[in-house]
N, C-alpha and C positions, 0 to 999 in steps of 0.2 A: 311609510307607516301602513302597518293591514288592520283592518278592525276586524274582528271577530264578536257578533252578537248572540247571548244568550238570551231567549225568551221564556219566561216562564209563568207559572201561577203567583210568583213571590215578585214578580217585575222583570224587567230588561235589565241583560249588564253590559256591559261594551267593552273588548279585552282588545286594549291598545296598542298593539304589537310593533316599536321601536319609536314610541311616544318618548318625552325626556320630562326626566323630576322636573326642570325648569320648566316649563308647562304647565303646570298642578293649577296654576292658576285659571286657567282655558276654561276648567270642569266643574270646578266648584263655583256654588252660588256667589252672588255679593255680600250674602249674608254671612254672620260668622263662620271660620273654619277653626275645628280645633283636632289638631295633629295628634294621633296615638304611636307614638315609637319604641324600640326600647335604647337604652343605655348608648347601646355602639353603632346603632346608626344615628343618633343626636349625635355621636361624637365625631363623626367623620363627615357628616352633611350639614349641621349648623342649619336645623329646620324653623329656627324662631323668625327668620324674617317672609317666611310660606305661609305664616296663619296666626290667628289671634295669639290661641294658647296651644303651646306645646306639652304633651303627658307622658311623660320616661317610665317605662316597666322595668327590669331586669330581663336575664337571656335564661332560655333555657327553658325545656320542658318540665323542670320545678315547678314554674311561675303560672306558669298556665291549668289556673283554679280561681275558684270561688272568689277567694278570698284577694288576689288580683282585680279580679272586676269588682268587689266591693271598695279597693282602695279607689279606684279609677272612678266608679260612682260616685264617691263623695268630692272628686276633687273637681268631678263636675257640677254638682251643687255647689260647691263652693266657688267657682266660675259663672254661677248662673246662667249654666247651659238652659236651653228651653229648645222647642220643636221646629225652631228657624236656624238650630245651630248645626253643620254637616260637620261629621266627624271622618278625617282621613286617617287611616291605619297605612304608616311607613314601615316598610321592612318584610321579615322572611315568616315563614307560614305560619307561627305562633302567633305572632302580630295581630296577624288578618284575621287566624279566629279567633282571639281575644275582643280585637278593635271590632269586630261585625256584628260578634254576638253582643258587646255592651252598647252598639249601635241602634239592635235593635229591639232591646230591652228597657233600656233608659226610655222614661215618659212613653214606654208604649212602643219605641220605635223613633228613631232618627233618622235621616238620609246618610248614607255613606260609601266611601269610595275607597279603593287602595293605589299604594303603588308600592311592586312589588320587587323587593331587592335584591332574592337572591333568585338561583334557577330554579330551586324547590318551589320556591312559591309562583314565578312566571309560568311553570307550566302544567302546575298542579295545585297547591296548597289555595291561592288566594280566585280557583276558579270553579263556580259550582255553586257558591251558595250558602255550604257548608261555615256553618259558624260553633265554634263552642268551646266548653274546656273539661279540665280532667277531673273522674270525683272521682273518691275512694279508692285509687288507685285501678280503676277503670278511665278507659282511655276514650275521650270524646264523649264522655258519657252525658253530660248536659250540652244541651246545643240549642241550635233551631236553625230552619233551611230560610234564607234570604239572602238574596241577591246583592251584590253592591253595584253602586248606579255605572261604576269603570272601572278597570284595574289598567294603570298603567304597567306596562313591563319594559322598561328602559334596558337597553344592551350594557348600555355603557357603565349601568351600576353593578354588573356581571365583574368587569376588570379589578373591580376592590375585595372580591372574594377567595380566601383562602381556596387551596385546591380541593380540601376534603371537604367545603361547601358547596362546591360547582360538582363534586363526585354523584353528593346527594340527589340533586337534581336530574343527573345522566341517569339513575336507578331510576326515575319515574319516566323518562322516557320511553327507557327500555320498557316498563309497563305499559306505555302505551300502544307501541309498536308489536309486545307480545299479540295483546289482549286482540286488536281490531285493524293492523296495519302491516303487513306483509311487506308490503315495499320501502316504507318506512322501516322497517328493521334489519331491509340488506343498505339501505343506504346508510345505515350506523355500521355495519359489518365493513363498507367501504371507507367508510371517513373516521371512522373515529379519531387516528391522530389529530385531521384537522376539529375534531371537535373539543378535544384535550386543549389546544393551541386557541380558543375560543376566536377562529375565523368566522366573522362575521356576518358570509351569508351561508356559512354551513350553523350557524347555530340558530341565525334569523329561522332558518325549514324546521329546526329541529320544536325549537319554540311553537311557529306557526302548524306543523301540523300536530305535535303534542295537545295545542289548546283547539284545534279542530277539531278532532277527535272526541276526548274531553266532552266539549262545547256540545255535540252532535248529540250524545251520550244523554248529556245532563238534559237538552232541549225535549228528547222523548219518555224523562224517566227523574221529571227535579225531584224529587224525594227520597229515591232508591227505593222502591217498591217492588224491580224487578231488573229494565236490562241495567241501570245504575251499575249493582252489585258489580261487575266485572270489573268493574275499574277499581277493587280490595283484593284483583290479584297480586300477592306476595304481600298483601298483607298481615292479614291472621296471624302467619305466622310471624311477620316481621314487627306488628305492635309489640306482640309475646318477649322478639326477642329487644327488641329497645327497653321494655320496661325491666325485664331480665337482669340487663349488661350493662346499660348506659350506654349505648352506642349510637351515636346519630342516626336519625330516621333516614338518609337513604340508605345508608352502609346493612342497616336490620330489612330493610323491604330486598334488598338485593339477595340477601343470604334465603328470606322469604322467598322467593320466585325461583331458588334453588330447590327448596324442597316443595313447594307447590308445583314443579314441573317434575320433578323427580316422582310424587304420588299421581300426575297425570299419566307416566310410563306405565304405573303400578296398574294404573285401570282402563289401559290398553287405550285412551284415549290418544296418547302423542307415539311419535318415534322415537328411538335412541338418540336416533339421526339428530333431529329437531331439538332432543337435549341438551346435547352435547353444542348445539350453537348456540342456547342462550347460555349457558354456563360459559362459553368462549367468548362471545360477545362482551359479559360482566366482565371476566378477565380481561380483555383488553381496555376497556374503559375503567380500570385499576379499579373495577369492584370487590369485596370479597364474596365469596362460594362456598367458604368453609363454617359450617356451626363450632364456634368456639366457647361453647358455655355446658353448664349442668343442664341437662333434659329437664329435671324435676323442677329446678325453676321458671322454665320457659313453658312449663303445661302450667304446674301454679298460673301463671299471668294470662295462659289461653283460656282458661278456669274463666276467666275475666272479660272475656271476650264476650259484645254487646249483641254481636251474632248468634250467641250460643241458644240453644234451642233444645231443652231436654241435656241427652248427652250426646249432643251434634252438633255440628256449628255448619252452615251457609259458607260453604269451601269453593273458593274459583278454583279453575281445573283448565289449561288450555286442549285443545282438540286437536289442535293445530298451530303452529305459528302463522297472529294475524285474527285467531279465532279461538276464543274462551266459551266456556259453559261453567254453569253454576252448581254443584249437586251438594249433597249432605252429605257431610263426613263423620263420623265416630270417635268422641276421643283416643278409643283404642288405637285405634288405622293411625292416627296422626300419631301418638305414643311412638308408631311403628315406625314411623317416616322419622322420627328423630333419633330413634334410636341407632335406625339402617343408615 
């Protein structure tokens, strides 16, 4: 097992790297635990004999609003949760910022921890801090930054994951690898079959240095007030296109980092060269590349974007493969990038 520590203004988190769900007990106090999951990971792990009270949500980027955390709120008044009671969020990255933000909401704030199910959330979703959920059909738009006290990331609840859920996950790697890891991104050019094949200690790197990175990132910048931002490469436009299409968040962030690298070519920032391999990389790792939607709805929902600032939006741009920069982009330019 590696630990990997996040320090910040909001606490320490400890990201557990091939810790096992059977363990959960290690981490958490004596005092109450009450489990936040949703539906299908209760139904495949039988989490009732891990903790007091168990809390079932539904699946799905529907669910994740308001009015979610108010169900959850009351069934913890109704539990007679109080500020001795540690709340663990089981499951994939909805979960965690469901379960973190009512974490640390409830009475002010509770202790809380995850562990994380699928690879979206081991090497991105449930690390950082980041807690929150959807309004108004903006994305992430209520939140708040706090730490959870660990995140386990067990390997072995990787093997229960449909393939187009392990996909998702490979598209944040690839982000992380673009943005701040050069060698990390030929060693995905190398291995990918074995990483499809979810070999063990090719995935164990892939994991640990996805959340090193990540971890390093968040350690100098917990808020996003500045280097943060690079880690929403391929997103903008990949929120845009999820809310869009309905497409799972990695399959929208992969087609995102297609045309995020596409308008870096535009502004002489990257090379063809450099293009042309993360576009091949995505292919190989069975991402898509292609925008398959109407424009006009994919700007509607950049419309939307939390980013936006005037008629620009806080756009990552890589410079280089291994190395991003941040500038301001124009909804026109981006209009342009989807249309070309």
């Amino acid at each position: 097992m590696e630990t990997i520590t996040i320090r910040g203004n909001m606490g320490a988190s400890s990201i557990l790297i091939g810790e096992h769900l059977e363990n959960l007990h290690r981490y958490v106090p004596v005092s109450r635990t009450i489990i936040i999951t949703d539906v299908n990971v209760h139904e495949i792990y039988r989490l009732n004999t891990m903790a007091d009270d168990v809390i079932t949500i539904g699946t799905g980027e529907k669910i994740k609003t308001l009015e979610t955390v108010g169900d959850i709120y009351a069934q913890l008044v109704s539990l007679k949760a109080d500020r001795s009671s540690f709340i663990v969020g089981i499951g994939g990255g909805i979960v965690c910022d469901i379960a973190g933000f009512v974490a640390s909401t409830f009475l002010r704030g509770v202790r809380f921890g995850f562990v994380a199910t699928t690879l979206l959330a081991q090497v991105d979703a449930s690390v950082g801090g980041k807690n929150g959920v959807n309004y108004g059909g903006y994305k992430n738009m209520v939140g708040v930054f706090n730490q959870p006290e660990f995140v386990i990331c067990d390997p072995d609840l990787l093997k229960s994951l449909p393939q187009r859920e392990r996909l998702c996950g490979f598209a944040e790697i690839v982000k992380h690898a673009a943005i701040a890891d050069a060698d990390l991104f030929a060693y995905l050019e190398q291995n990918y079959k074995s990483a499809h094949a979810l070999d063990s200690q090719v995935i164990e790197k892939l994991v640990v240095d996805s959340v090193t990175i990540k971890s390093s990132i968040v350690n100098r910048d917990e808020t996003e007030r500045g280097e943060r931002r690079i880690l929403n490469f391929g997103h903008t436009f990949g929120h845009a296109i999820e809310k869009a299409t309905g497409v799972p968040h990695g399959e929208a962030v992969s087609r995102g980092m297609v045309i995020a690298s596409a308008l870096s070519v535009r502004r002489a920032h990257l090379t063809t060269a450099e293009d042309q391999r993360l576009k091949a990389l995505l292919h190989n790792l069975k991402l898509p590349t292609r925008l398959e939607s109407e424009p006009r709805r994919i700007l509607e929902a950049l419309g939307k974007d939390k980013k936006r600032e005037d008629n620009c939006i806080n756009f990552v741009l890589l410079h280089k493969i291994g190395n991003a920069i941040v500038d301001k982009i124009s909804f026109e330019e981006l209009k342009d990038a989807i249309d070309g």
